[in-house]
Backbone as numpy.savetxt, mean C-alpha at the origin, in Angstrom:
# Nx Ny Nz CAx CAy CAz Cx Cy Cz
8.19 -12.98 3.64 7.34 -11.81 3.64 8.24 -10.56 3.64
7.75 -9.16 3.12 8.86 -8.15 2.62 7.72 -7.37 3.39
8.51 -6.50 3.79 7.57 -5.18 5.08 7.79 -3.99 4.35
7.65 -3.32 4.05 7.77 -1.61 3.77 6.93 -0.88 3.98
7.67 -0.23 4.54 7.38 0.65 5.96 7.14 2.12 5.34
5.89 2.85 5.17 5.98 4.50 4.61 5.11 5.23 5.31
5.89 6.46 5.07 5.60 7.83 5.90 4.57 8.27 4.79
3.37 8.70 4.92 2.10 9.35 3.97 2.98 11.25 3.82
3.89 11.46 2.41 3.92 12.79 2.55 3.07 13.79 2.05
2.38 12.74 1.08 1.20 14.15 0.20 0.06 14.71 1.19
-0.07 15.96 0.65 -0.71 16.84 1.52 -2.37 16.44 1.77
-2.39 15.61 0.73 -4.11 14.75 0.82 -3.89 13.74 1.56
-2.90 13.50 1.99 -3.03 11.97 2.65 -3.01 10.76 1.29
-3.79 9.96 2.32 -3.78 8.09 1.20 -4.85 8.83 -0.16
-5.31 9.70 -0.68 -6.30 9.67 -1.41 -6.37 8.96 -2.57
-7.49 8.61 -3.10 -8.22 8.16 -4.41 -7.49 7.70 -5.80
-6.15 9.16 -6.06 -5.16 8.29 -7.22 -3.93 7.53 -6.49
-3.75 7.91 -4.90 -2.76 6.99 -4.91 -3.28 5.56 -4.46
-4.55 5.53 -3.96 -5.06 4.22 -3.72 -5.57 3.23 -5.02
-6.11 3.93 -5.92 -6.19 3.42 -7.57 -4.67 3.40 -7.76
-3.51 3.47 -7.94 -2.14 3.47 -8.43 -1.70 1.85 -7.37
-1.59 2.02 -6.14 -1.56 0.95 -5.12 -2.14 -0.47 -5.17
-3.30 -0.33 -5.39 -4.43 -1.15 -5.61 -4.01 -1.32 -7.11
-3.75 -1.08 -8.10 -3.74 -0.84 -9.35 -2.28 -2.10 -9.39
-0.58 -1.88 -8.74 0.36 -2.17 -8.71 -0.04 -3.91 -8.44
-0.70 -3.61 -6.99 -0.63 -4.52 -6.43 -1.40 -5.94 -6.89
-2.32 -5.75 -7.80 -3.10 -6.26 -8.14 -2.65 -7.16 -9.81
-1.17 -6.72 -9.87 -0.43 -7.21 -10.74 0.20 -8.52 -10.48
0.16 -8.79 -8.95 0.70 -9.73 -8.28 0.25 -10.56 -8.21
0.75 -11.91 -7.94 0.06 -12.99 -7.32 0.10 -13.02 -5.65
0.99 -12.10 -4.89 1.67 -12.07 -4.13 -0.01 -12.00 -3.40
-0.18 -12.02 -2.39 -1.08 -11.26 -0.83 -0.75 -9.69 -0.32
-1.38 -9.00 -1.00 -0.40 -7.61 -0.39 -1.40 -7.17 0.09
-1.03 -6.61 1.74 -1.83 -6.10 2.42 -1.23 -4.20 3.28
-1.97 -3.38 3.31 -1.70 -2.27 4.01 -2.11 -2.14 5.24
-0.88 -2.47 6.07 -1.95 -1.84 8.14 -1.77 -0.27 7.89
-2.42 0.18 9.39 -2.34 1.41 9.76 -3.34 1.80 10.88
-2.39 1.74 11.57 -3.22 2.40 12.83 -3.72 0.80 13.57
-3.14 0.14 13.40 -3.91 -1.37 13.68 -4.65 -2.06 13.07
-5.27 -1.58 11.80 -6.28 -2.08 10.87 -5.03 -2.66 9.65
-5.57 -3.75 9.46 -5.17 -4.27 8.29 -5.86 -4.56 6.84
-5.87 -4.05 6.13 -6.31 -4.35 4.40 -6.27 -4.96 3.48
-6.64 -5.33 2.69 -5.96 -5.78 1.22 -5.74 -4.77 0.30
-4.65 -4.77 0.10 -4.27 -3.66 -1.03 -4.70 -3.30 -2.18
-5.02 -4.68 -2.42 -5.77 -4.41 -4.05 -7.26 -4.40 -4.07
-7.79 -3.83 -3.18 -9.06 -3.33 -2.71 -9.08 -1.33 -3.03
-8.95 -0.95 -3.65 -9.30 0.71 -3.15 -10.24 1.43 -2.18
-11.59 0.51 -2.55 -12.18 0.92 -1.52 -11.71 1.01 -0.05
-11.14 -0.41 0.43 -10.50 -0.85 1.59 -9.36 0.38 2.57
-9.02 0.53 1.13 -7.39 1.71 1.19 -8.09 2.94 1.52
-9.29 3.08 1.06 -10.13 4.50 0.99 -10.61 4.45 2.59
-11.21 3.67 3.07 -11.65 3.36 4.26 -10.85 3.74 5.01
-10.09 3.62 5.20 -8.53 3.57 6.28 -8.18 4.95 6.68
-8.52 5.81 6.33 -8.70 7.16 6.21 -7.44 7.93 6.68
-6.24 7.63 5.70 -4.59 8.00 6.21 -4.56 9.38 5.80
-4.46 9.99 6.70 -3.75 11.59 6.69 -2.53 11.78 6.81
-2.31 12.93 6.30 -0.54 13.43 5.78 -0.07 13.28 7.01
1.63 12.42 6.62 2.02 12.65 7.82 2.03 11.20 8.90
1.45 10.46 8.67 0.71 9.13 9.07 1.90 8.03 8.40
1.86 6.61 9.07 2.41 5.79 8.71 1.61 4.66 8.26
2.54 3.82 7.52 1.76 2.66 7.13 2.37 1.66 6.64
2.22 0.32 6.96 3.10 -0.64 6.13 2.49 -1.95 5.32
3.23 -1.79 4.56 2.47 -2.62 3.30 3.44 -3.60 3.10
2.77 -4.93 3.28 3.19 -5.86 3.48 2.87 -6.96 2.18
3.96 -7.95 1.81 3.93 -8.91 0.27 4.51 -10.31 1.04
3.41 -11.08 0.58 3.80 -12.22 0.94 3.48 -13.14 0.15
4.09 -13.99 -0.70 3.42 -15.14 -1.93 4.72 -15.32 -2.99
4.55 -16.04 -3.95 5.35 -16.62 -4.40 6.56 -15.84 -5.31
5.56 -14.42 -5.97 6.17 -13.49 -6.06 6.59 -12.35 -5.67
6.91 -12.55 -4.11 7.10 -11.54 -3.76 8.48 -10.34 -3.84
9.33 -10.83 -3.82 10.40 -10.00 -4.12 10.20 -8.93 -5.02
10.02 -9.86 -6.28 9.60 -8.66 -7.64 8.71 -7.77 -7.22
7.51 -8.15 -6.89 6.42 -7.56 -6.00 6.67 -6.11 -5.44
7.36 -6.66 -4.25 7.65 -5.81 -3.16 8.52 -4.51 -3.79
9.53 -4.78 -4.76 10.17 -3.61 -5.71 9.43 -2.81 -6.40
8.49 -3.42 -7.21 7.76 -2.62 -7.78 6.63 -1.50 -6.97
6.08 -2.24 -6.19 5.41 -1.40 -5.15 6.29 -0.09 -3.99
7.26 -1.15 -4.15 8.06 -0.06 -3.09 8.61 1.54 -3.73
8.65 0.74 -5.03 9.04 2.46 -6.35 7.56 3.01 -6.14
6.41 2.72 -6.40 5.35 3.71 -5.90 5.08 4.45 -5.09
5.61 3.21 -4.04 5.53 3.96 -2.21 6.22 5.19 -2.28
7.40 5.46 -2.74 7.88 6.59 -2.68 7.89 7.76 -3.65
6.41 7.92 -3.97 5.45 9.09 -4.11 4.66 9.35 -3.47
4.29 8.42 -2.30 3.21 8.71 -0.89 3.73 9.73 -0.46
């Protein structure tokens, strides 16, 4: 399992294109990718789910890959993460 760990810097928080972009990545996978925060855990390739979670700027969160492809996975997502 691959952990990456991100700080929310946009001034909207988790919003709508980065949860469509997330959900969008992740959903490329075969992997299990899930987002906590705050104690709640998700499925990533849910938007709605991501939308729910209601992350404000500034906030942490870690998004977690676990499955057969995860390595590749976890790279590709992790280049997204750092536009949060």
């Amino acid at each position: 399992m691959h952990e990456l760990p991100c700080d929310i810097t946009d001034p909207l928080g988790l919003h709508v294109q980065l949860a469509v972009l997330l959900a969008s990545e992740a959903g490329r996978w075969r992997s299990r990718v899930t987002l906590e925060h705050a104690g709640r855990t998700v499925d990533a390739k849910q938007v709605l789910e991501l939308m729910m979670l209601g992350v404000r700027p500034g906030e942490h969160v870690v998004v977690r890959v676990d499955g057969a492809d995860e390595s590749t996975a976890s790279r590709a997502i992790g280049d997204i993460l750092k536009t949060f």
